[in-house]
C-alpha positions in Angstrom: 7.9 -12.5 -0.5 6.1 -10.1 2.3 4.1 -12.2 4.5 1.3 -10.6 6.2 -0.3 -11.9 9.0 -4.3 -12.4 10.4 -3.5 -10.3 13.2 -1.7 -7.3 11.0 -4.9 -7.2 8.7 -7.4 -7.1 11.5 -5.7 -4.2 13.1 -5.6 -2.8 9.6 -9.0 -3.3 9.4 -10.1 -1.9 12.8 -8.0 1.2 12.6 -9.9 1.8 9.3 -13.1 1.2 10.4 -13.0 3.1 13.3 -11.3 6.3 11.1 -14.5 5.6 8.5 -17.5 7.8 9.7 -20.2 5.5 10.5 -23.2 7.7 8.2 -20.8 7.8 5.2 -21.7 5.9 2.4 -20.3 3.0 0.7 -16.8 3.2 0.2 -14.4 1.1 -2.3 -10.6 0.5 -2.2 -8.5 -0.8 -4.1 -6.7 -3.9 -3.8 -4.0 -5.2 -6.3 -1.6 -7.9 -6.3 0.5 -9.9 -8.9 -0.6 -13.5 -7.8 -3.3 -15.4 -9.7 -7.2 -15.8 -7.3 -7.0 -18.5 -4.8 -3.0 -17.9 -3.9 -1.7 -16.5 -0.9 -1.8 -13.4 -1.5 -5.5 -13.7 -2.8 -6.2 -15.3 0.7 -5.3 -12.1 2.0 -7.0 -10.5 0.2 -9.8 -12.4 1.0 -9.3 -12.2 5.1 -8.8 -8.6 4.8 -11.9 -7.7 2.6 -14.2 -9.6 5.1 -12.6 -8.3 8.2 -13.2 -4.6 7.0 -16.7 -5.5 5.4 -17.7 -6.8 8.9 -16.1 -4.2 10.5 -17.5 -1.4 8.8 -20.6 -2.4 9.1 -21.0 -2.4 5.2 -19.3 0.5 4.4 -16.1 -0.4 3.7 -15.6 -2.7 0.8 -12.1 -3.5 -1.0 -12.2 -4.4 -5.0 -9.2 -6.8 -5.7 -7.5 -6.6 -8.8 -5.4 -10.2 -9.5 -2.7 -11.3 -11.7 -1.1 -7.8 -12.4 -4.2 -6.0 -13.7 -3.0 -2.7 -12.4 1.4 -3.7 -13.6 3.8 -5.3 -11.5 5.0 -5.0 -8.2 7.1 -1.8 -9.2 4.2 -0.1 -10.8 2.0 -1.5 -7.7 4.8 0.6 -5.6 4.5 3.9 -7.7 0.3 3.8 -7.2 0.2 3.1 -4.0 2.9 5.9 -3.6 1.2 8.4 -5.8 -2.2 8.0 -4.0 -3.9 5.9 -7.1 -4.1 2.5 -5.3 -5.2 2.1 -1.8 -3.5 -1.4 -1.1 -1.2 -4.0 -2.4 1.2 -6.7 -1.7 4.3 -6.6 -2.6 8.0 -8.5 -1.7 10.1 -6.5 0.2 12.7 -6.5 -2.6 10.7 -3.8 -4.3 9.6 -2.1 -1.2 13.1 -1.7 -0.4 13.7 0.5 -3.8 11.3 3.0 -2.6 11.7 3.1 1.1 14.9 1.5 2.2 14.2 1.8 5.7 10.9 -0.1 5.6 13.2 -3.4 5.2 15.3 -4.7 8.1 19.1 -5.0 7.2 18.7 -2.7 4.5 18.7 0.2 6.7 20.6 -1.1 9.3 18.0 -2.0 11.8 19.4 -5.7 11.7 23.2 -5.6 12.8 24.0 -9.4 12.0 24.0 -8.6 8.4 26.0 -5.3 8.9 29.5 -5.3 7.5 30.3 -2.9 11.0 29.9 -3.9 14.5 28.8 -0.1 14.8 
């Protein structure tokens, strides 16, 4: 499964905040996952929301949808893609059948798993 770290949702969070204009008003995004509330994922969830809320001033809040709400990880894929979801967390497995390149060894970015030496 994708693991995502404290530090990679603050920066997340900044760079968001800092790209929100301060006299906008209350924005939502939305947040989707396959996990039930209170597992990993819904930690995340819960770190990021509160980082960006805090951030933001306010104006920034993300709406989690749990449990597969908005479909599984592939549909989760094909929103985010299309524009119609704003976040989610997905295993790289799935990520890797719309962007190969975003996973290491799939692309060839990690050469110990490389059939070549080239």
């Amino acid at each position: 499964m994708t693991i995502i770290s404290r530090w990679g949702l603050a920066v997340t969070a900044g760079v968001l905040a800092v790209a929100f204009n301060a006299n906008a008003q209350e924005k939502h995004y939305r947040f989707a996952h396959d996990q039930q509330l209170n597992s990993g994922y819904s930690v995340a969830y819960d770190i990021f929301s509160a980082k960006l809320k805090q951030l933001s001033g306010g104006k920034m809040l993300v709406d989690q949808y749990p449990g597969a709400q908005l479909g599984q990880e592939p549909q989760l894929l094909q929103l985010v893609k299309s524009g119609d979801l704003d976040f989610a967390i997905v295993s790289s497995a799935n990520t890797a059948t719309i962007s190969p390149q975003a996973v290491p060894g799939i692309s060839g970015t990690c050469p110990m798993i490389s059939a070549s030496r080239d």
